[in-house]
Structures are given as structure tokens and as C-alpha cells.
N, C-alpha and C positions, 0 to 999 in steps of 0.2 A: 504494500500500500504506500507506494513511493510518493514525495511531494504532497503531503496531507499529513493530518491531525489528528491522533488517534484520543478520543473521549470516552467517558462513559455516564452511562443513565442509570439511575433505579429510583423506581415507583416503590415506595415501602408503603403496604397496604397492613389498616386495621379497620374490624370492622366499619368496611362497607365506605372507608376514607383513604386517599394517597395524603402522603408528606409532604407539601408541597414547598419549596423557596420560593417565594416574592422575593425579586431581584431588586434591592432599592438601595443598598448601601456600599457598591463600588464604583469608581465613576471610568469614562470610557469603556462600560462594559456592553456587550455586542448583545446581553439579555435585558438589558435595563428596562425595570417596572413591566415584567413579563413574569410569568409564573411556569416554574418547569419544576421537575423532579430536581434530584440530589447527583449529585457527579462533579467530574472537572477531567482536567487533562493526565494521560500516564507519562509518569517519570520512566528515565530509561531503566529499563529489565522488564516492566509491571507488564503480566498477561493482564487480559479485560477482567479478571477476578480479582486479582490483587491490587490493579487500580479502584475499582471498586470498591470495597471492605476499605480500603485504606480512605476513599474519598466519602463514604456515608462516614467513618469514626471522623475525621476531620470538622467536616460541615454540621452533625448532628450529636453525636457524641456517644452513638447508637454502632451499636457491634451488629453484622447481621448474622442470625445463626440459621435461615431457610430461604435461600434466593437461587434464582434460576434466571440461564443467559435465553431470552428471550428473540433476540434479533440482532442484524444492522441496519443503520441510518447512515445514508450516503449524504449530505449537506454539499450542495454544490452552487455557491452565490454571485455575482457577479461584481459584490462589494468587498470579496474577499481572495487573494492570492491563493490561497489553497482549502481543498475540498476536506471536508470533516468528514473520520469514520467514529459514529458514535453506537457505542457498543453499549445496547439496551436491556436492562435488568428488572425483575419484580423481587420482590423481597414480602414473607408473608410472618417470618420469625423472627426476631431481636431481641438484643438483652440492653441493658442501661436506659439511662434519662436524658430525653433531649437538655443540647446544650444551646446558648446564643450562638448564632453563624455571623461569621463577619462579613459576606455576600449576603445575606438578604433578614427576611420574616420568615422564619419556619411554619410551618400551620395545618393541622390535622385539616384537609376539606374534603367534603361527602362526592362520590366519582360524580355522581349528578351535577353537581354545581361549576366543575371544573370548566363547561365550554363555554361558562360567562364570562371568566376571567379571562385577561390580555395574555393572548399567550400567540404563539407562532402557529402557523397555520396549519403546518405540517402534524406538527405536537398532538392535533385532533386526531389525525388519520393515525399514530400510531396508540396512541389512547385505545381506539374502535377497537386495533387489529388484540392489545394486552386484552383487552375485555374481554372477547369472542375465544382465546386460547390456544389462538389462532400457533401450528408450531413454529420454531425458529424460523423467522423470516427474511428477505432482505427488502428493502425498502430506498429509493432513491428518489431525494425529494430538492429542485432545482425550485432557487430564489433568485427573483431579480427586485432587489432592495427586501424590501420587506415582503413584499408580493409572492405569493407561491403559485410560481410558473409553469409547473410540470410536476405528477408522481407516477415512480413506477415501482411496482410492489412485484417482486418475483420475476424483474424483467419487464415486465407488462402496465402499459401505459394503462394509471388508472384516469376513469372516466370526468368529465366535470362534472357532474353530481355530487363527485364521491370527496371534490378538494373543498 
């Protein structure tokens, strides 16, 4: 995965709520006053697990003890030099007490309420696919500025209905 950005995602689900960051207290940041799950960038060595566990204890302060690699997210923007692969995670078991993040507002929200909040476009479409149980997927989702310009899920251009 030459010339790109390897990330990671996790959804930490309790009943019936993901963990969500509100992104409001970094500046220059490319999520700002947008709502996503928990992750960040891997250091060199980290497989998609090891960045992971390492980026929910960082930002939450939460160990996960039952998560599963759910997908990839190809992030391909036209505001940015190189293409994100963000490596997508659920999480249904943990131990410890949230902690304050210094990126954003942490905050239990019910899956329902999620597609009020300002979030990237994309974000919806793989929300649908963790909900359904849909397996390991790949997912390629092309932005020009904020705009989501194109998805193809498995290869396969999804439809405008479905963006």
C-alpha cells in the first residue's frame, strides 16, 4: 500500500450505542467538529490490531478485550496528497473507565441518532454495511473537498441512492 496512510477505526459498541469522538479540540485537523469513531495513524511495526488497542487505550483509556477486523476504507480526496487505508474495527468487550481525549468529546450515542450528527459522508455507508454484519469488506470511497464523489464497495460502483 505504497504512497498512503495506513489508519484505523473502531466502533466500541454498548448497548445499543457506539463511542463516538466529536472532533473539536485540535486545530488544523482534517475531522474538525465531525463525529467518527476512535483510531489514529500506525506507528512503524503496528499491524491494524496493534494500532488499534494501542489507539482506543490512548484516546479512551479503555482496553478492548472482544473486537473484530471488520473491513477496509480506501479514502481517496483530491484535497489531499495521498490516499488513506483505514482499517475498520467493532469492539463489543472492554475493561477500564473512559478517560478525557485531547482530540475531541467522547460520548456514548444510540446507533439511531448517529446520521444527525456532522459526520463525512462516507462514514454513513460504512455504519449501514457494520450494522447488517455485512463480512470483511473493502470499501472505496472518492472525495472531492468535502463532497462524496464516488463509492465502490467490493469493487463495485455503489449506486446514488445508496451515497
Amino acid at each position: 500500500m505504497a504512497n498512503g496512510k495506513n489508519t484505523t477505526l473502531c466502533y466500541i459498541e454498548k448497548d445499543g450505542a457506539y463511542l463516538m469522538l466529536h472532533r473539536i479540540k485540535k486545530e488544523n485537523d482534517e475531522n474538525r467538529d465531525k463525529w467518527i469513531g476512535i483510531g489514529g495513524k500506525f506507528e512503524r511495526g503496528e499491524s491494524p490490531e496493534d494500532c488499534v488497542l494501542r489507539e482506543v487505550l490512548e484516546e479512551t483509556g479503555l482496553t478492548l478485550i472482544d473486537y473484530r477486523y471488520r473491513g477496509i476504507v480506501t479514502f481517496v480526496s483530491n484535497q489531499f496528497d495521498t490516499t488513506e487505508y483505514m482499517h475498520l474495527f467493532t469492539a463489543s468487550r472492554f475493561a477500564g473507565e473512559i478517560k478525557e481525549c485531547d482530540e475531541g468529546e467522547l460520548c456514548w450515542l444510540p446507533k439511531e441518532d448517529l446520521y444527525r450528527l456532522p459526520m463525512w459522508a462516507g462514514d454513513r455507508i460504512f455504519l449501514d454495511l457494520l450494522d447488517t454484519d455485512e463480512p470483511f469488506f473493502s470499501l472505496k470511497l472518492v472525495y472531492n473537498g468535502e463532497n462524496l464523489a464516488g463509492a465502490w464497495l467490493n469493487g463495485k460502483k455503489i449506486g446514488k441512492d445508496r451515497l
